[in-house]
C-alpha positions as CSV (number, residue, x, y, z in Angstrom):
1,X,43.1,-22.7,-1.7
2,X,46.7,-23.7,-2.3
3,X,47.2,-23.4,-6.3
4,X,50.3,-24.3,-8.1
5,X,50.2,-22.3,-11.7
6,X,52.5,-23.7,-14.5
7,X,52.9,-21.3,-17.1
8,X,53.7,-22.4,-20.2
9,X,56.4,-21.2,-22.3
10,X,54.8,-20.9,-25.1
11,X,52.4,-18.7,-23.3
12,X,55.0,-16.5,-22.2
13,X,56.4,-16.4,-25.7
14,X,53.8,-17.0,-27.9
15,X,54.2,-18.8,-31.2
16,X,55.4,-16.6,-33.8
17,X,55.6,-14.1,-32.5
18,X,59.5,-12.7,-32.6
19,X,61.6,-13.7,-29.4
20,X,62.3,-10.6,-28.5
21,X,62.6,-8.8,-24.8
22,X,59.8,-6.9,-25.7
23,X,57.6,-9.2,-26.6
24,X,59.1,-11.3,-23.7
25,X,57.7,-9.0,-21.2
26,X,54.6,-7.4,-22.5
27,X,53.3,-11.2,-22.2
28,X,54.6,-11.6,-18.6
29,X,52.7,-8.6,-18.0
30,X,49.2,-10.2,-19.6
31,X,50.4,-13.8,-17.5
32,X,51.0,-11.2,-14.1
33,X,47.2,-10.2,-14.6
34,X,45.8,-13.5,-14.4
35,X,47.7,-14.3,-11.6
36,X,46.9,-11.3,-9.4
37,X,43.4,-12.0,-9.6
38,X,43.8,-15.6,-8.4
39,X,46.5,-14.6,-5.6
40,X,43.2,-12.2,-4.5
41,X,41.5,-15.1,-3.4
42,X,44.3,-18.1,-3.2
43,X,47.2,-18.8,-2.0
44,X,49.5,-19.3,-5.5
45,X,53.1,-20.6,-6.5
46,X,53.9,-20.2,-9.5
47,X,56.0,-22.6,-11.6
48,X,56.9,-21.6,-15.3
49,X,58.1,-23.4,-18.5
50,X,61.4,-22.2,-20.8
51,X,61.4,-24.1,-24.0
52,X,61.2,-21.0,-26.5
53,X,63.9,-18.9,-24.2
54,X,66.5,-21.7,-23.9
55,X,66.3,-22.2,-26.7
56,X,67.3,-18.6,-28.2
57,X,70.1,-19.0,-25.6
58,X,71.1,-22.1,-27.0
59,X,71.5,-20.6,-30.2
60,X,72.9,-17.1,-29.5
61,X,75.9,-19.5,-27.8
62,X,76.4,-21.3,-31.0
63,X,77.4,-18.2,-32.7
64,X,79.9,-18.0,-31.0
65,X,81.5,-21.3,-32.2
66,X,81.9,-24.9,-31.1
67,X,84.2,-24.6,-28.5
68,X,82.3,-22.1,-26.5
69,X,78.8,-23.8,-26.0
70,X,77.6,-23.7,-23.4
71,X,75.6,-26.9,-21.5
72,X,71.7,-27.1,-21.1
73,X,71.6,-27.1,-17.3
74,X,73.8,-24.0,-17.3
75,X,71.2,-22.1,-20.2
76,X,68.7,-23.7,-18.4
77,X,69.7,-21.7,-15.3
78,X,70.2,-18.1,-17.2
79,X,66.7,-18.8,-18.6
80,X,65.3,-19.6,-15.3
81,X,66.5,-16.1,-14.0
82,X,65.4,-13.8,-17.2
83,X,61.8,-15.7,-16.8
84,X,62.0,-15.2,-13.0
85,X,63.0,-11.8,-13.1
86,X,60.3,-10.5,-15.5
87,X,57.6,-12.5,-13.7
88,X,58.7,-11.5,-10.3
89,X,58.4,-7.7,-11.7
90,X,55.2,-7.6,-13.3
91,X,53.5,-9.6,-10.7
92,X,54.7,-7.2,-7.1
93,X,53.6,-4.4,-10.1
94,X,49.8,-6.3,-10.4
95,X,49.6,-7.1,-6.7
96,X,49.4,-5.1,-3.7
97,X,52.2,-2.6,-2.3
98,X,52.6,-5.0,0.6
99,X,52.8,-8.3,-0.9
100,X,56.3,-10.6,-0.5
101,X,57.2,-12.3,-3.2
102,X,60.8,-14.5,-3.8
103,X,62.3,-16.3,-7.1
104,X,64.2,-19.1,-6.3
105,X,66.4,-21.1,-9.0
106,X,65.7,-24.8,-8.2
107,X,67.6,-28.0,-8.7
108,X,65.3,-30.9,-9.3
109,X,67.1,-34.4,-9.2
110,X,66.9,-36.6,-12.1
111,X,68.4,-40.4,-12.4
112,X,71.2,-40.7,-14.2
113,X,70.1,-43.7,-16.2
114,X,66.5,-42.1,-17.3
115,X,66.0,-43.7,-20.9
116,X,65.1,-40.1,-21.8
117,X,68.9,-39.7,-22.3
118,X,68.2,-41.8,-24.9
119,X,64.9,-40.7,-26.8
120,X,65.2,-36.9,-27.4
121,X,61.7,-35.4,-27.7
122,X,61.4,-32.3,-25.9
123,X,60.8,-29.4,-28.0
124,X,62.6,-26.3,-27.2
125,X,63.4,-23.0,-29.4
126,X,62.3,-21.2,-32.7
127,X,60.3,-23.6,-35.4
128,X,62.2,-24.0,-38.6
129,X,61.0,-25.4,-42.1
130,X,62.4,-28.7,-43.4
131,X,65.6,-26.7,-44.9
132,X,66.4,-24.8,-42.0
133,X,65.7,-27.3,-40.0
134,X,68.6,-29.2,-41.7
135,X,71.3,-26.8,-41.2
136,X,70.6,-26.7,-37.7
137,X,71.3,-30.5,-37.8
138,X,74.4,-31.0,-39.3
139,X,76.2,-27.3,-38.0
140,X,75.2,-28.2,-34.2
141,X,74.7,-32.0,-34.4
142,X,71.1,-31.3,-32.7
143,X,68.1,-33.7,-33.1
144,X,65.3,-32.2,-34.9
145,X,61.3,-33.5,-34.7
146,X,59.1,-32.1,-36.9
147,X,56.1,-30.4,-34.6
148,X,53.4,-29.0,-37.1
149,X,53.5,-29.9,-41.2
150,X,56.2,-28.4,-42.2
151,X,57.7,-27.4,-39.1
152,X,60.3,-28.8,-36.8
153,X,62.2,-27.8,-33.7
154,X,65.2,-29.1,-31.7
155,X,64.3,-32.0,-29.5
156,X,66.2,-33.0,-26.1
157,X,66.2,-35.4,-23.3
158,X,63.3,-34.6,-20.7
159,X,64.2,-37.0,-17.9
160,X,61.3,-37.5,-15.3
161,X,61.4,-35.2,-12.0
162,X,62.4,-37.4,-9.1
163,X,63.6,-35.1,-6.1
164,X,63.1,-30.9,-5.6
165,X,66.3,-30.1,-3.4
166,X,65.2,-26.7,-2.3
167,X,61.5,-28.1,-1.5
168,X,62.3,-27.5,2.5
169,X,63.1,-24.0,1.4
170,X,60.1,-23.7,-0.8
171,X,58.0,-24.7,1.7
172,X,59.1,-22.3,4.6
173,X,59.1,-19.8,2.3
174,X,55.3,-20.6,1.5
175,X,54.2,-21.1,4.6
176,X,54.8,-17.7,5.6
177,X,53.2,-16.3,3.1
178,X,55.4,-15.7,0.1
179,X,54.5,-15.9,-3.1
180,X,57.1,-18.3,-4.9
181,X,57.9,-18.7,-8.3
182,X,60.2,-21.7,-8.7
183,X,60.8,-24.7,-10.5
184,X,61.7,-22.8,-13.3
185,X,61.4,-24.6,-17.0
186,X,60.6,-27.5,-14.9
187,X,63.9,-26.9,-12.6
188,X,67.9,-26.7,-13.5
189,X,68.3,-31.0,-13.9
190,X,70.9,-32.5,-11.7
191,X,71.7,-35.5,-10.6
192,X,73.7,-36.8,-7.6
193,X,76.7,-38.4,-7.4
194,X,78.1,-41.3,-5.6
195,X,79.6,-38.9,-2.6
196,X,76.2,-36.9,-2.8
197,X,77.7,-34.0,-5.1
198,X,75.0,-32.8,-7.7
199,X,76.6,-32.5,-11.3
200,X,74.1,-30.3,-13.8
201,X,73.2,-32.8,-17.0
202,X,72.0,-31.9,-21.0
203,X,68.7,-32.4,-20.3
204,X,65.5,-30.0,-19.9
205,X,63.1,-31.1,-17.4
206,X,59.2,-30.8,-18.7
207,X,57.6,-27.9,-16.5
208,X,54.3,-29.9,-15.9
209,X,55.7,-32.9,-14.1
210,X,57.9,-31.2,-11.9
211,X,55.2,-28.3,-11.4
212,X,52.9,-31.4,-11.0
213,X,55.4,-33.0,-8.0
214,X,55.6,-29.8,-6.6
215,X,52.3,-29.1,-6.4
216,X,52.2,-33.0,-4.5
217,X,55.0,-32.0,-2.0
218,X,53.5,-28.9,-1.2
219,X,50.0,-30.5,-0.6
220,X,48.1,-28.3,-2.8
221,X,44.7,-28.2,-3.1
222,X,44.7,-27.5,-6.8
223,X,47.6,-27.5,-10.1
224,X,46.7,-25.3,-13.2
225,X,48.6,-25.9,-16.2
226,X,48.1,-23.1,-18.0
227,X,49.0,-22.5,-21.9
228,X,48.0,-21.0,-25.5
229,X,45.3,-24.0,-26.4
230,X,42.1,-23.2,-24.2
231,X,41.5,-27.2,-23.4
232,X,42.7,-31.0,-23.6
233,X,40.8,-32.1,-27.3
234,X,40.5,-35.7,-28.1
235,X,41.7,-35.7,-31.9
236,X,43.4,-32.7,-31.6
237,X,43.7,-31.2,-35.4
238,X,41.4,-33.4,-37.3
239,X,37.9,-32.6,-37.8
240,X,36.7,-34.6,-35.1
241,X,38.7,-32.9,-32.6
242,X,36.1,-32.3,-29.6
243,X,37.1,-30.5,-26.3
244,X,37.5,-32.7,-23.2
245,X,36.2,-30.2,-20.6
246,X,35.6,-33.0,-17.2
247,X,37.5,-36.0,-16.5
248,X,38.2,-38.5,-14.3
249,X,42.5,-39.2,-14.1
250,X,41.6,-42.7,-15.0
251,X,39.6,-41.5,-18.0
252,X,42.8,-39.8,-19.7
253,X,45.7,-41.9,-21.4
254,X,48.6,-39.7,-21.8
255,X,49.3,-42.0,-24.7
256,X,46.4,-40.3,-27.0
257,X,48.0,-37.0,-26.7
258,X,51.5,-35.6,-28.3
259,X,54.7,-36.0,-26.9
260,X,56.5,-33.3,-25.8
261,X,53.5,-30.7,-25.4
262,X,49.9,-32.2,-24.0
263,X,51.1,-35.3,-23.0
264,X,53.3,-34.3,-20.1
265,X,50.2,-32.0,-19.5
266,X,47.8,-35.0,-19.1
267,X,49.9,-37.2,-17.2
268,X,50.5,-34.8,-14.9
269,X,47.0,-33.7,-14.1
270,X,46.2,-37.5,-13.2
271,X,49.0,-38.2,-11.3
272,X,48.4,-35.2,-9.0
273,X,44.2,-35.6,-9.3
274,X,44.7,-39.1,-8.4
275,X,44.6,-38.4,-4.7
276,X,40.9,-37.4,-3.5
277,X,40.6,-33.3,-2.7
278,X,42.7,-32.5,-5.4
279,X,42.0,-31.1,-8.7
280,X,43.7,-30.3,-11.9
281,X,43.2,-27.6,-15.2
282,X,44.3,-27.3,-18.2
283,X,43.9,-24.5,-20.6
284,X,44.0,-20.6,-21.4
285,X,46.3,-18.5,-19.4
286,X,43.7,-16.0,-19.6
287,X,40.9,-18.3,-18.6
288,X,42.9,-19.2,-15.3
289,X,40.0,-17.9,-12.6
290,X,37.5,-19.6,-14.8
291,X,39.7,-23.1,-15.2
292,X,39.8,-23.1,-11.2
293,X,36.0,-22.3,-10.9
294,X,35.3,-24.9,-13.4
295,X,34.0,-22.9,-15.9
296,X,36.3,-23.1,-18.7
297,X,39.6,-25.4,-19.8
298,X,39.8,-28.8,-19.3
299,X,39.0,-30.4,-15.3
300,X,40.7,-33.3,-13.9
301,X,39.5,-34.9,-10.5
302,X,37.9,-37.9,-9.2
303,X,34.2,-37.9,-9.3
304,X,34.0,-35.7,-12.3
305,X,33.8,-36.8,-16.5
């Protein structure tokens, strides 16, 4: 089969733990595992998310004073290449000798009068308590959510993916049997001007739905979303919360789920399961043979639930 992976980047960087290059890579390394043994048996291309590493980059900027931050598209892009790099690396390290593998930095279109601009909610960077949180607020003028009790993190506009402009090149590239990672922490967001220039925008596109429209454009047979939770749950931290493990994409409202983390996630998986052949997973980076096979995570596909 033809699988698009999504890696989440809070599975690359798990929560808590210190954002460090070390830490950075020895989870690439664990992500590079799971990967080779689908890329075994499938044909993969891998997308990846970037909310924890631009949003260190974000901040190691800002110490350098106002007038030299730098804009999201452009951190977006430096992110993009650290995360490509390292998963580039450890993967050709996991894989055969002979296999081919590319990173390509993608621009994804977004339209310039997305409400997102509007309604920051995308979570990126470190967690901070209500005090923290506070400081960040009025020394950077950044909007803060709170994510967990207690805990809160900057929020930014996620306009929706509407066009991949390398998807030609991603496809050639594909087709002759490269392993691709691209669409990067959910592509560098751009959007085009009245002469047909792009222009990069302060915006972080959510990994899922572009992984999601790549995975369309490149007529995959199955998407895995893959992250730190192991499924979609229906009353996520109460205690009723119960594991969703088959569904129909009609069967799933985006709406029951947070914003900014397993909402995307369950929109996406319907929109791409919609179509009949197609499936979609959620769930455990380290589950990811088991998620395709059925066996584990959450499925998404018609005829299932």
């Amino acid at each position: 089969m033809r699988v698009v992976v999504a890696l989440g980047g809070n599975a690359l960087l798990r929560r808590g733990e210190p954002m460090t290059a070390e830490a950075q890579r020895a989870n690439v390394r664990k992500a590079a595992r799971a990967l080779a043994d689908l890329a075994r048996d499938h044909q993969i291309v891998v997308a990846h998310g970037n909310g924890p590493q631009v949003g260190l980059l974000a901040l190691q900027a800002a110490a350098y004073g106002s007038e030299t931050v730098w804009p999201l598209d452009i951190l977006g892009a430096e992110s993009v290449g650290m995360i490509g790099y390292l998963v580039e690396q450890e993967l050709a390290n996991a894989l055969p000798r002979d296999a081919v593998l590319a990173t390509l930095l993608t621009q994804i279109e977004v339209a310039p009068d997305d409400t997102a601009f509007a309604r920051p909610e995308k979570p990126i960077g470190p967690l901070y308590d209500a005090g923290e949180a506070g400081k960040m607020r009025a020394a950077h003028g950044w909007p803060m959510a709170e994510e967990a009790a207690g805990k809160w993190r900057r929020v930014v506009p996620s306009p929706r993916p509407r066009h991949i402009t390398q998807i030609r090149a991603v496809r050639l590239l594909v087709e002759a049997g490269v392993t691709v990672i691209c669409a990067g922490g959910g592509g560098i967001p751009v959007i085009r001007r009245a002469d047909g220039s792009l222009q990069g925008v302060e915006a972080v596109i959510d990994k899922d739905h572009a992984a999601g429209l790549l995975a369309a454009q490149l007529e995959a047979d199955a998407f895995l979303m893959l992250t730190d939770v192991d499924a979609v749950y229906d009353g996520w931290g109460t205690p009723e919360q119960r594991a969703i493990r088959r569904a129909r994409p009609d069967q799933l409202d985006p709406a029951r789920f947070a914003a900014g983390s397993m909402a995307p996630k369950v929109e996406a998986a319907r929109t791409f399961a919609t179509s009949p052949g197609r499936m979609a997973g959620i769930g455990r980076l380290e589950d990811a043979r088991a998620i395709l096979e059925g066996r584990a995570g959450t499925l998404v596909a018609l005829g299932v639930g």
